[in-house]
N, C-alpha and C positions, 0 to 999 in steps of 0.2 A: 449233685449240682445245687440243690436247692439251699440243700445246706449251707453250703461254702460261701455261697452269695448271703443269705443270714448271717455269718458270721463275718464277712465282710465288710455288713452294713452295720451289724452291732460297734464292729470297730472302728470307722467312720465314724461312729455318731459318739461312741468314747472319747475320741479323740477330739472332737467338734466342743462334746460337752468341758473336757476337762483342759482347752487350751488355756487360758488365765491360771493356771494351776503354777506353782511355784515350781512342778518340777521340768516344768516346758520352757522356763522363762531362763533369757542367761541373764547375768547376772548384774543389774546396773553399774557404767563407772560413772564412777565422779566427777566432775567436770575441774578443774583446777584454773584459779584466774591467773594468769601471768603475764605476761609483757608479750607475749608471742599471741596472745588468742582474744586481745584486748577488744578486741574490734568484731569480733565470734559473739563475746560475751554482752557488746551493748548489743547488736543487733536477736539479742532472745526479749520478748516482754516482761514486761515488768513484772508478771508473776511469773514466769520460767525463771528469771534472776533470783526469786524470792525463794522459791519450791529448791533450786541448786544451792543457795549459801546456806539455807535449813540444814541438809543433808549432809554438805561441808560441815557444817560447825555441831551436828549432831557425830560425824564421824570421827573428827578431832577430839570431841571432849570423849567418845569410846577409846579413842589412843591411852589420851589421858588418864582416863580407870585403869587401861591393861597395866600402863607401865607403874601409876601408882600401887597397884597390887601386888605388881613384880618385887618391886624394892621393896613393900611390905615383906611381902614373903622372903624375901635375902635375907632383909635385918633381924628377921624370928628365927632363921636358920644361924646365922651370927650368933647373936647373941644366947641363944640355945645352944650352941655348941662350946662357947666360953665358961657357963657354969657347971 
């Protein structure tokens, strides 16, 4: 009995300690501005708008790497395969 209750509190307090943990957390979206949520988007403060277009325009320019890598990678395949 003693036990069980020990190892129930050890797990408790695991679990206590390690909620901020990446693997508790789902997974933030993104917020996207558009004509439908215009009105969502003024009503956040001026640093919630600032912290959201950061993470937009930090997520966009990672598009941007993937797909510039992509066609990197095609054209070295292309042209590797021509000579």
């Amino acid at each position: 009995m003693r036990l069980t209750l020990l190892l129930l509190i050890t797990f408790i307090t695991l679990l206590w300690a390690f909620k901020d943990s990446k693997i508790f957390k789902k997974p933030e979206r993104i917020f996207k501005l558009n004509k439908k949520n215009f009105y969502t988007w003024m009503n956040f403060s001026k640093k919630e708008r600032y912290e959201l277009s950061k993470k937009d325009s930090v997520f966009y320019l990672n598009q941007r790497k993937n797909l510039l890598k992509q066609i990197r990678n095609e054209y070295k395949n292309i042209s590797g395969s021509e000579k």
